[in-house]
N, C-alpha and C positions, 0 to 999 in steps of 0.2 A: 590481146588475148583473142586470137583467132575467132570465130562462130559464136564467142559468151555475148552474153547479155551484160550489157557495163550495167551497175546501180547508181542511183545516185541515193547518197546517203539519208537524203533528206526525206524520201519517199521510199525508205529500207523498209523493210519489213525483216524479223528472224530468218524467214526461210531464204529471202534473197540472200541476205548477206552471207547465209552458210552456203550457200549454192556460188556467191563470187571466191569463197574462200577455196571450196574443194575443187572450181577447174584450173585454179592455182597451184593443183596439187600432184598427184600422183596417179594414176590411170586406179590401181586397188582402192584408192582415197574418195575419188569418184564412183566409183562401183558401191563403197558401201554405203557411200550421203543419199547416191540413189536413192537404195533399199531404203533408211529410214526413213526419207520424206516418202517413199511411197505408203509405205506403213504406219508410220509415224510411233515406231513403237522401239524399241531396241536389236539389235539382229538375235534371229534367232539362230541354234547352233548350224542350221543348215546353211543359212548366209554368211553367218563367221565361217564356215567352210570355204564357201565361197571363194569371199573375200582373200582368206588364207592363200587359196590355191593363184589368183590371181596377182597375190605378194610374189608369190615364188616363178611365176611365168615371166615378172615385169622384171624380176632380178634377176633372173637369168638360173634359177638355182633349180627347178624341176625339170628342164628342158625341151617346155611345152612351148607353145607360139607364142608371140610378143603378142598379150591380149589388146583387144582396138574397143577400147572404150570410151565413148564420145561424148563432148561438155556436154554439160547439164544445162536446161531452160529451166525456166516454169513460163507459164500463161497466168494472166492477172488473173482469171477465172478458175482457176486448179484447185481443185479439193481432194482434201485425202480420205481415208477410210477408219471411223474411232477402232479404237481397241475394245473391247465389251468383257467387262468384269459383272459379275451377277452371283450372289450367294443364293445356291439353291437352294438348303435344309442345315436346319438347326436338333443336335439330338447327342445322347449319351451323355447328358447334362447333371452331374455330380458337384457337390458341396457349394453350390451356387445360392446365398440367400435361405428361402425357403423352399424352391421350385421341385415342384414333384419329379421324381426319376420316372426315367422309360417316355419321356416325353417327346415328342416329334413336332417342330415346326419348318412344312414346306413352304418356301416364297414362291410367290406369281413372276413372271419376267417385269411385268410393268407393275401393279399394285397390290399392296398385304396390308392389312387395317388389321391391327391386334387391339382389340377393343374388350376395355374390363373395368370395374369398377377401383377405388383406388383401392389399395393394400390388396389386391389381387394375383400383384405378382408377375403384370409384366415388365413393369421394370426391371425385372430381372433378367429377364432376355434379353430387354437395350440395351443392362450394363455389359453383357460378354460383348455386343458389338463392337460397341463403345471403346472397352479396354482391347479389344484386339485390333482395333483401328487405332488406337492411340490418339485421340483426339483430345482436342483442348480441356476440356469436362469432363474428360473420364475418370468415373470414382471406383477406389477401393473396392474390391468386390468379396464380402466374407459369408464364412457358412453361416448357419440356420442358427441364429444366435437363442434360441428356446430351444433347442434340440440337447440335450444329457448326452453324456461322455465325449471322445474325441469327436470330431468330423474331419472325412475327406476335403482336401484340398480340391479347388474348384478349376473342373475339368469340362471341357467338351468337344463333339465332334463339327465341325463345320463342311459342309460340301458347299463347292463351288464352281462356276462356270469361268473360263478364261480363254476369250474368242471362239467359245464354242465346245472348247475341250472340258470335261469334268474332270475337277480334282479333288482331294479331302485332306483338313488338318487337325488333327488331335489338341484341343486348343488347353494348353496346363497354364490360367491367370497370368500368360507371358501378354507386355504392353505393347505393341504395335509389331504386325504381324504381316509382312508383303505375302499377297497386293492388299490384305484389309488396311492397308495405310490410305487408300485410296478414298475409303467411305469418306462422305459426311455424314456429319450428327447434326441435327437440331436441337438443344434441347432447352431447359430454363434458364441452366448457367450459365448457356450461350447465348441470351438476350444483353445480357449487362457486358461481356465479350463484344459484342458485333456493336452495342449503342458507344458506348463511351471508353473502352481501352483503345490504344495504340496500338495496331494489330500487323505482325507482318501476314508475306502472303505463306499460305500452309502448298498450295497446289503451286506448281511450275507451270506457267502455258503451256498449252502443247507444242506451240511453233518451235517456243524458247527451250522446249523439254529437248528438241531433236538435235542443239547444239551438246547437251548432257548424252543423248544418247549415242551422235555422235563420239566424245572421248570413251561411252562406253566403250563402243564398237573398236576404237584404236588400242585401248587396256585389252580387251578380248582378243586382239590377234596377238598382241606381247606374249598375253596368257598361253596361247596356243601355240606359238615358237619354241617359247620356252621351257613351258611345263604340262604342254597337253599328254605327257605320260599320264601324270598324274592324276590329271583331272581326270582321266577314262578308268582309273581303279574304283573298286566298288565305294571306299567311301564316298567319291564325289559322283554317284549313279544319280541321275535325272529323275531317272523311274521308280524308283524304288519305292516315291511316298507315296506313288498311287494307289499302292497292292497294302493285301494285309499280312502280315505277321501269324504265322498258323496253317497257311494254307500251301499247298502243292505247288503253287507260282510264284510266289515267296521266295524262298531261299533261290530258285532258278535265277529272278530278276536279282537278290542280291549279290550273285557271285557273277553277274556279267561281266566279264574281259575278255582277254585277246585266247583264252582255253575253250570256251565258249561254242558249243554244237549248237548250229542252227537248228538242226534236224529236232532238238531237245524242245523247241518254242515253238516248231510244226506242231509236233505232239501233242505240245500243253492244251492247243486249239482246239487240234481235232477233236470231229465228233460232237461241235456245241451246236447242228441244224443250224435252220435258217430263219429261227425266231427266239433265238434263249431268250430276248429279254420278256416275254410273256411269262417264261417259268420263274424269272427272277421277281417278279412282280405277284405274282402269287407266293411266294417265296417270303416277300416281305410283310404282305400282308398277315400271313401267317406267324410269322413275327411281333408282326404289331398287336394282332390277338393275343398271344402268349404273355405280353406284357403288362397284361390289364391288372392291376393292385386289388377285385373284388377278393380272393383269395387270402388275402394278409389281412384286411376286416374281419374278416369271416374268424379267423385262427387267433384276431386279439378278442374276440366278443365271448367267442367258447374258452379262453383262457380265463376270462373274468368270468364268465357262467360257474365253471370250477373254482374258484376263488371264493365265491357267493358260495357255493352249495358246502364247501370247506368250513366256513363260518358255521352255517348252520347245525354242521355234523359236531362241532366242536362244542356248542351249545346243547346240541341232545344228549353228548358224552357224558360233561358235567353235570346234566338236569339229571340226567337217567339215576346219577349214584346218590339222589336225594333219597333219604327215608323220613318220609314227614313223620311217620309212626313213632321213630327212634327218638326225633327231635323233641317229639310233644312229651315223653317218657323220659328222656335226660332233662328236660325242665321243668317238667314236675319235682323231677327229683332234686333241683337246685333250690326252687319253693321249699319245699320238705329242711334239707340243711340250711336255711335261710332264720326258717321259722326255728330249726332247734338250737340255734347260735343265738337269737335272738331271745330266745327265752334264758339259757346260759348266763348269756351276760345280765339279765334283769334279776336271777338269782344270785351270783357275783357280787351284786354291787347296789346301795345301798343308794336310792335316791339322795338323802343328803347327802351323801359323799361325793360327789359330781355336782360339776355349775350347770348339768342341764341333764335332760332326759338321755338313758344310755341310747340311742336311734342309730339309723342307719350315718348321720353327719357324724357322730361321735366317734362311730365305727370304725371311720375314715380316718377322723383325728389319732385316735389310738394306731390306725394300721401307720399311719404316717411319721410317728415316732419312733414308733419300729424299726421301720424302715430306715430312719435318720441314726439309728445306734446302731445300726450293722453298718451304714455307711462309714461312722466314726471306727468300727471296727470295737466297739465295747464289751466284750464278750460277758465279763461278770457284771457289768452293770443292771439295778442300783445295789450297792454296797455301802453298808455304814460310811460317812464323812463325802459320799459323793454330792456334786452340784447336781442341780438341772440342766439337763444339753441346751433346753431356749435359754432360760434365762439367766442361768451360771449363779443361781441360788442356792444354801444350803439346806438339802432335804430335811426335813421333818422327819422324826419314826414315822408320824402317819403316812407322811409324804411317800416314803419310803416304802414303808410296807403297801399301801396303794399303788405305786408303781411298779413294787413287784406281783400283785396281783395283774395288772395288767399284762406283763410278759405271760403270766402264767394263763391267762384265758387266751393271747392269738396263741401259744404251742400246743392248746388244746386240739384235738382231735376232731371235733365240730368245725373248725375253722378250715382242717384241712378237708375234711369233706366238702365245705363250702367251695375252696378251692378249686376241686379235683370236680366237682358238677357242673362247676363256671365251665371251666376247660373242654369238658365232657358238650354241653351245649354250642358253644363255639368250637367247635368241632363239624358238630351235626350239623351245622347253619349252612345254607347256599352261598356260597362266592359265587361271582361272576365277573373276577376281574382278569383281565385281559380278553373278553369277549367284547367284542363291539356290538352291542343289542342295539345299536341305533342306526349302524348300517344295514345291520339285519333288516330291522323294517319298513329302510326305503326300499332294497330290495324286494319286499315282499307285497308292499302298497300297491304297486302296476300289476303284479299277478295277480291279486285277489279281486281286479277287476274283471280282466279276460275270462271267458267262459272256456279258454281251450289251456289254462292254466292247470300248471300239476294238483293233481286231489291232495297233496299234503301240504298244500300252501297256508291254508285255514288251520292245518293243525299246527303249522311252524307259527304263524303268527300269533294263535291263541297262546300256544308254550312259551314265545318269547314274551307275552303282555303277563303270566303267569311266574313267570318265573322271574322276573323282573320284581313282581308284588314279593315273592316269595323271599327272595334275596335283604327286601327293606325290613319284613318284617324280623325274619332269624336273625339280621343283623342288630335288630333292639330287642331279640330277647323274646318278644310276643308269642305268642299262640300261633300253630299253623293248623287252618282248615281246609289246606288243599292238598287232601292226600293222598288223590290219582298222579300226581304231577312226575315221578320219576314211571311210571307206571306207562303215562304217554309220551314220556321221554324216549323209554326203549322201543316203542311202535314208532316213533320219529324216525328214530335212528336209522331201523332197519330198512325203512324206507328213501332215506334221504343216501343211506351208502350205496344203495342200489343203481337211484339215481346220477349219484357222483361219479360211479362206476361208470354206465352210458355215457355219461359228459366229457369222460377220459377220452372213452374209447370216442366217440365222435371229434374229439379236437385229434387226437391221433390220428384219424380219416383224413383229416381237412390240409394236417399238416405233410400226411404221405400222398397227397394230390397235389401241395405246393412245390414238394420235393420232385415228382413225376413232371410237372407243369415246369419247373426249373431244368432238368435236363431234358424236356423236347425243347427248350425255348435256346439249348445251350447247341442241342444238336442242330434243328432250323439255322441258328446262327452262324454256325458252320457252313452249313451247307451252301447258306446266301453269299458268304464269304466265299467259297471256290470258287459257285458259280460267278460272281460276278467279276474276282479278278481273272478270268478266265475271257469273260467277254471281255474288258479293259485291255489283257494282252493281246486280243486280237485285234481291237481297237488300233494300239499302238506297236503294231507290229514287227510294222516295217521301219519306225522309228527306232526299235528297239536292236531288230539286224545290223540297221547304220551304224548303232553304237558298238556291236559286236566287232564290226569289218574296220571302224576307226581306230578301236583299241589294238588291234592287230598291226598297227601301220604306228603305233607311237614308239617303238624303237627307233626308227629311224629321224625322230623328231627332235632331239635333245641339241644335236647342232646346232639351231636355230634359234637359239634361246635368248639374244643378242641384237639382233639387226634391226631392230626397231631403231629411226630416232627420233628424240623426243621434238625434234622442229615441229613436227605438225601440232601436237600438243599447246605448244607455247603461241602458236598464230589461231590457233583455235581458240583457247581463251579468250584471246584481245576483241579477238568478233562475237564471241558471248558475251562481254563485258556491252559494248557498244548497243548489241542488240535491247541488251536488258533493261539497262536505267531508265530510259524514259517509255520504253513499249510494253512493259508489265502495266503501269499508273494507266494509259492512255487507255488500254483495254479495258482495266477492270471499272475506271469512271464511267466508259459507254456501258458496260454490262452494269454497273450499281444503278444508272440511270431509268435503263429499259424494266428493273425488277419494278425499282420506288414509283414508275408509272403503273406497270399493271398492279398492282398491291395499294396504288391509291394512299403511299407510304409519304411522312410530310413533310418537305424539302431542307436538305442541310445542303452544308457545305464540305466537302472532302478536300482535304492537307496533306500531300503526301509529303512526309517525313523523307520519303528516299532521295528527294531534289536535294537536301539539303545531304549528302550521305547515308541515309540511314533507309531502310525497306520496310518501310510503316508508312498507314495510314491513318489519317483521322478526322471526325464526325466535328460542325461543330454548327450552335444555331445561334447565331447574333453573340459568337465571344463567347457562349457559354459550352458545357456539357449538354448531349442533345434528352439525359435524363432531369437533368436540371428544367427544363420547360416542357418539353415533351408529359401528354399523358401515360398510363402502364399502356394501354390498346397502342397507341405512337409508338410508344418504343420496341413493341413486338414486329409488330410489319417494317419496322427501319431495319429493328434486328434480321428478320427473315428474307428484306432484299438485301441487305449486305451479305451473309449468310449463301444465299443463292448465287450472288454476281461472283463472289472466291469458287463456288461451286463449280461455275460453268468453266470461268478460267484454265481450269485442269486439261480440257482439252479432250480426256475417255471418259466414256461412259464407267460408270460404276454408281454403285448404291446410295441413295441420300435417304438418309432414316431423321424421322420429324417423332420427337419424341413430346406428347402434349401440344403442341403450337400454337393452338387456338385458346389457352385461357386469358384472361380478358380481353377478350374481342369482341363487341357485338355481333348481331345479326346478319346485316349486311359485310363487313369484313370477315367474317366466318366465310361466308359465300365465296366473296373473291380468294382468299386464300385456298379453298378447296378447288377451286377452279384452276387456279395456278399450278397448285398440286397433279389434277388431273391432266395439264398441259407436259409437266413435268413428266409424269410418270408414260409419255408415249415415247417419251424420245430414252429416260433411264428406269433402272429399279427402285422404285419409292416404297419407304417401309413406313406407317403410319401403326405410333401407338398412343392411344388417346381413351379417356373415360367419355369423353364430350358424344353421346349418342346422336346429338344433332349433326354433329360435323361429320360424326360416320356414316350417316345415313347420306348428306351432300354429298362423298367421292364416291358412293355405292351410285345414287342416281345420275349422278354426272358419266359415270364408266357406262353406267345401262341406255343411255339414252345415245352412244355412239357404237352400245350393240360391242363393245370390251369386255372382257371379265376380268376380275379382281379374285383376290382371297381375302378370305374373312375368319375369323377368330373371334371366339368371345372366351376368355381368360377367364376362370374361377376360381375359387381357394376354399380347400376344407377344413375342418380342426387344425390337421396337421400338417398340410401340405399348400404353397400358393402356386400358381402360373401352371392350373390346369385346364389342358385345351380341350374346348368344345369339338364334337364331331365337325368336321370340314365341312359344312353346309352353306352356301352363300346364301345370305337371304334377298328374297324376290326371283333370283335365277332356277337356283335347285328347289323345282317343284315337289307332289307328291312323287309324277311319274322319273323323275331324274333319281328320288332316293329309293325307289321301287327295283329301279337297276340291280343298285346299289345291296337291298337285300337279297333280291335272289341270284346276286352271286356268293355274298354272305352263306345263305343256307345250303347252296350247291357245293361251296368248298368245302361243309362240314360235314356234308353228307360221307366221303372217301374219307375222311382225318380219324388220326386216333381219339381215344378219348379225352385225354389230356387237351388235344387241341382244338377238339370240336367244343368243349366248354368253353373254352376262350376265344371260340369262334361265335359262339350263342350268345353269350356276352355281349359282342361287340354287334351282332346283330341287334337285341335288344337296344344298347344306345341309335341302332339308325331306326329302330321301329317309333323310338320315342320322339327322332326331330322328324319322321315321319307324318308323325300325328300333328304337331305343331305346325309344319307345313300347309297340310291336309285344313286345317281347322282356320286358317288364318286364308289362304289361296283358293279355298273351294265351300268349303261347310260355309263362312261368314263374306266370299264370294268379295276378296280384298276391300271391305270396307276400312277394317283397319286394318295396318302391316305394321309389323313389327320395323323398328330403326326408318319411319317415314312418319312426318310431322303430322300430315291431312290426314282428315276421315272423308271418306269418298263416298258422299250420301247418295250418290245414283247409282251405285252401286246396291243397296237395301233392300229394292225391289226384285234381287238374282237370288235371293237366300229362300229356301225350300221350307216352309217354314212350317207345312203338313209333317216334316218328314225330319223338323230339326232334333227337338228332342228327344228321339229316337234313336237321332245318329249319334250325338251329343253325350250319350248317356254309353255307347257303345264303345265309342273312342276313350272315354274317358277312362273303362274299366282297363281296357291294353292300357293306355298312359300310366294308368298307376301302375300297373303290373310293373311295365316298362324301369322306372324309376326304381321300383325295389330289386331287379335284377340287374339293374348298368353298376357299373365299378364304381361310378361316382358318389351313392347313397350309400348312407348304413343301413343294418337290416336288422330288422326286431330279432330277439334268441330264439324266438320257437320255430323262426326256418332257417336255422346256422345249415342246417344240414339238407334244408329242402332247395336243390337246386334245378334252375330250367332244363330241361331239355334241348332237344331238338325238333322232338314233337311239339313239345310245349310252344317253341318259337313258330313253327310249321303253323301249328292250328291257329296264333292267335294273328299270325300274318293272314291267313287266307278268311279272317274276320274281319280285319279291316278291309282287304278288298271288295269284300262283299259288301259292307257298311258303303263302301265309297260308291261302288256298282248302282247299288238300291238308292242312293241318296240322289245323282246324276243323272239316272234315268227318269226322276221327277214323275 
């Protein structure tokens, strides 16, 4: 072989041996192994072009020049260039766990620390990784399991970087998602994974990936002989996932073929200046305002206020149609027929003729036999030769004529008087059932402390402890001595509808502002969407014409569909085979080695199962399992060099998310794992999500002290919602004066917005006023003695604090902070200001107090 470079097998490397295979080959064969060792990536369609064109020159069938394509070398020193995979944002994240909608997580290119307590909620953002990387560990991912009626299936949007390029995928709980096949995951259930299972490898080398993507590259020109009509029809368009659905460049991108006016994607451009992405970027902030959830608190809090005020109306209704007068006057009058039945029956009936005095127990006894011979249905009973219904004895005359005496006193006419007065007072008596008087007066407990509490709170309260008495006593009958009670009932009333009335009308306010605040956030939405596939077409412009000019040229291509032959394929193998078996093992044992040194991880032994056939390997220490002797801290850092050395093996760059890492680690192993982390995170994208506030504070001071930035997150969770992010503030980096930026572009954008928007721009102002203060209080008022997420207190610091001028300032901050806190989206808000909302004054004046606070404090 002319000018190649022979190998010797023995000192192969992947690349050699593909590089001895392709100048064995074919001049277009060469051409394309070039391309991939130089890229080390798969051809893209400009190369399969290429390539293409170069088939057809070598075969004599386009009737261009016999192309001169010349063997391939390498130099023992040759490096090539990674691919760079990076997920930029996380967002439009539905039926996921519990995670708040309208949620936005940007990544750093090198490091993101999502740091929250547990049950917070960011787990739930590792799992969408997770399950769209498809990774060993990845769990089921279901909705809001406490949430009532159906839920959305779990959806989100992901954006991403690919060598540079931005793309986005609409992710529907689908398992492994190219390129997110690419991540790693760290997590817990990938400890006992990486210690003690048989594990093949998940990543292809890169050396070894470029014999794969060599047969790509051979499939790719088949494809393009044969059926590159096809591929250039709108279903199989490239571009299409970049854009959105809705918008004016949309349907343009997806009816791209060989019909196709260029002049039509001139157009779409034009006119976008020489900085759209400034207006996109205001654009989205405006967006992000609009989606703040204070609004939806706001509209549940006055729905329950009306609910409250409901009850109590309901309670006045009832109290109101009391007539204590009436009550006291129908039971007199039952007294009265009590007393004249009572004397009746003592004229009647003859002491001796009864086993006991006629009383009220007797009374009863008689009503209740009564009642047993209509049951029996007796109608002339007693009668000459009858029995007795108890005891089936035969009556006496006397018996007899005595028990028709007693029919003969209940059909008396006293009796039914007795009756009909019973009735009469039980009538008149208070009910109060299906009134909840005991929610009533939790409701009304907190009012009657406020001094800014409605003036009929004292009287609802008094009527419900009033009426409440009222109800026990009419129900036994008793005397009533309170007999203003319906009297302040109808004063209630009329007060309390008036009120309900206002309550209406204010939640109706609140709800035609959600409704308003809803379609400017629909129209914004819009808007962000043309603009930005507008910039994207321009972006890909000239990619996009290529596509146009190639589908125009696929008529002529269907001849071709054939002329592949598969020889290269089958010698291609044989050298992927050869390259593989032993130079996957030999790599990943120097990489396991170099992790288990820096991680200070405790020496095993690795078995690779592939000598024997099989592409596994495995851990073991003295014959055992390395969990079997190994402590839990031992087994993590063995876990996390194994873990790391398959990591690196892939060959590109792309994302390694560390989900918790560091539990049971001590102190000093904390440290070195963050430091590895940090080492890691210059060269890929490291996603760190951890409760562990020490360890977060370690990759924050490690980034700072080589003068990096990071992103930082602190996850929260409310009643109803988890995995809600804190305002984007790093801690120790973003000063007063960084988030000072921050608001006076805030208040500048709201000043031109409409109403709708500038409340959701105030809003969100208010949350930066509040890490503001926090900043302010911690970096200048207390002069970093303590910092938040840093272990030390820096007592030389003590003597910088202004201590003439602290409580002063202390007391000034504090008043904004709380302000602050009742107007961000994040807190609830007491009832009595459903409807009192910030301004833009409001936000104006109490910014330009703390500057002044801060001014006076610093000039000492």
């Amino acid at each position: 072989m002319p000018n190649a470079k022979r190998v010797n097998i023995q000192d192969a490397s992947p690349k050699r041996l593909l590089i001895e295979w392709a100048n064995a080959q074919d001049a277009w064969v060469r051409a394309m192994v070039a391309e991939i060792i130089l890229t080390r990536k798969p051809l893209s369609d400009r190369e399969a072009q290429r390539t293409f064109e170069v088939f057809l020159a070598e075969k004599g069938i386009s009737g261009e020049t016999q192309p001169n394509i010349p063997l391939l070398e390498i130099g023992d020193n040759e490096e090539s260039v990674d691919e760079t995979f990076e997920i930029f944002s996380l967002d439009q994240i539905r039926g996921v766990n519990a995670l708040a909608e309208g949620t936005t997580v940007e990544f750093d290119p090198g490091l993101t620390i999502l740091f929250g307590q547990n049950g917070s909620g960011k787990t739930g953002y590792a799992r969408i990784i997770k399950r769209a990387a498809a990774v060993r560990t990845a769990e089921a991912i279901l909705s809001n399991a406490h949430a009532l009626g159906p839920q959305p299936d779990p959806t989100a949007r992901i954006k991403y970087k690919l060598d540079g390029q931005e793309h986005e995928v609409i992710w529907k709980n689908e398992a492994g998602i190219a390129p997110f096949t690419r991540i790693s995951v760290f997590d817990s259930p990938a400890v006992n994974l990486h210690v003690d299972n048989d594990l093949n490898y998940v990543f292809t080398p890169a050396e070894l990936a470029l014999f794969s993507y060599t047969s790509q590259g051979i499939r790719q020109l088949q494809e393009r002989i044969a059926a590159r009509a096809n591929e250039l029809r709108p279903g199989a368009n490239p571009l299409v996932a970049q854009f959105t659905r809705g918008t004016t460049v949309y349907p343009v991108i997806e009816g791209l073929g060989p019909t196709t006016d260029i002049s039509d994607l001139d157009g779409l451009v034009a006119g976008l200046g020489d900085d759209p992405e400034t207006r996109r970027d205001t654009l989205q902030e405006e967006v992000n305002a609009l989606r703040g959830g204070a609004l939806d608190a706001l509209i549940a809090t006055a729905k329950q206020k009306i609910t409250d005020y409901q009850r109590i109306q309901r309670l006045a209704q009832v109290t109101a149609g009391f007539d204590a007068s009436a009550y006291n006057t129908a039971r007199e009058s039952l007294l009265r027929a009590e007393a004249e039945r009572r004397r009746a029956r003592e004229e009647l009936f003859r002491p001796d003729e009864l086993a006991g005095p006629p009383d009220d127990e007797w009374q009863r006894f008689v009503a209740a036999g009564e009642s047993y011979r209509r049951h029996l249905d007796l109608h002339d009973y007693p009668a000459e030769g009858d029995r007795c219904i108890y005891c089936r004895q035969s009556l006496s005359p006397q018996a007899l004529e005595l028990v028709q005496r007693y029919r003969t006193f209940l059909d008396e006419s006293l009796e039914r008087q007795v009756t009909d007065a019973r009735s009469a007072v039980d009538r008149l008596a208070l009910r109060l059932a299906g009134i909840d008087t005991g929610t009533i007066s939790e409701y009304l407990a907190p009012l009657l402390i406020g001094e800014a509490s409605p003036t009929w709170t004292r009287q609802a309260d008094a009527l419900v402890k009033d009426a409440i008495q009222v109800a026990t006593i009419t129900a036994s009958r008793a005397p009533c001595d309170i007999e203003d009670l319906g009297a302040r009932a109808s004063v209630l009333l009329g007060t309390i509808s008036a009120d309900l009335e206002s309550a209406r009308e204010a939640s109706d306010d609140l709800a035609r502002q959600s409704d308003n605040r809803a379609a400017s956030l629909a129209a914004k939405q819009r808007e962000l969407s043309e603009l930005t596939d507008r910039i994207n077409l321009r972006r890909n412009l000239s990619a996009t014409k290529t596509y146009v000019l190639n589908a125009k040229m696929a008529a002529r291509l269907d001849q071709l569909s054939r002329h592949i032959s598969s020889n290269e394929l089958r010698q291609l193998t044989e050298q992927s085979k050869l390259a593989s078996e032993d130079l996957v093992n030999k790599s990943f044992e120097q990489l396991f080695a170099e992790e288990c040194e820096a991680l200070r991880a405790p020496k095993v032994a690795l078995e690779f199962q592939g000598r024997s056939g099989k592409a596994e390997r495995r851990k073991v220490v003295a014959r055992h399992r390395p969990s079997e002797i190994l402590s839990e801290g031992e087994q993590k850092v063995l876990a996390i060099a194994d873990f790391l050395a398959e990591s690196r093996m892939r060959g590109t760059k792309a994302p390694i998310v560390f989900d918790d890492p560091v539990t049971s680690l001590d102190y000093r192993r904390l440290e070195e794992v963050s430091q590895r982390i940090n080492r890691l995170a210059e060269a890929h994208q490291v996603i760190v999500f951890t409760h562990n506030i020490m360890f977060a504070s370690s990759l924050i001071a490690l980034r700072q002290k080589k003068k990096l930035r990071s992103k930082f997150y602190e996850v929260r969770d409310s009643e109803e919602s988890k995995g809600i992010i804190a305002p984007d503030v790093e801690p120790r980096l973003d000063g007063p004066a960084d988030i000072a930026k921050r608001i006076n572009a805030t208040i500048q954008n709201a000043k031109g917005a409409d109403a709708t928007l500038q409340d959701a721009l105030v809003e969100r102002g208010y949350d930066l006023l509040r890490a503001w203060c926090e900043s302010f209080v911690e970096q200048e008022l207390l002069s970093n003695v303590t910092q938040r997420y840093r272990a030390n207190i820096m007592m030389t610091k003590l003597g910088d604090i202004n201590l003439d001028r602290f409580a002063e300032t202390a007391t000034a901050v504090n008043a904004v902070f709380d302000k602050a806190c009742r107007c961000m989206g994040g807190h609830s808000h007491p009832q009595e200001q459903l409807n009192v909302r910030p301004t833009l004054q409001d936000l104006s004046e109490d910014w330009s107090k703390l500057q002044k606070v801060r001014t006076d404090y610093l000039a000492k």
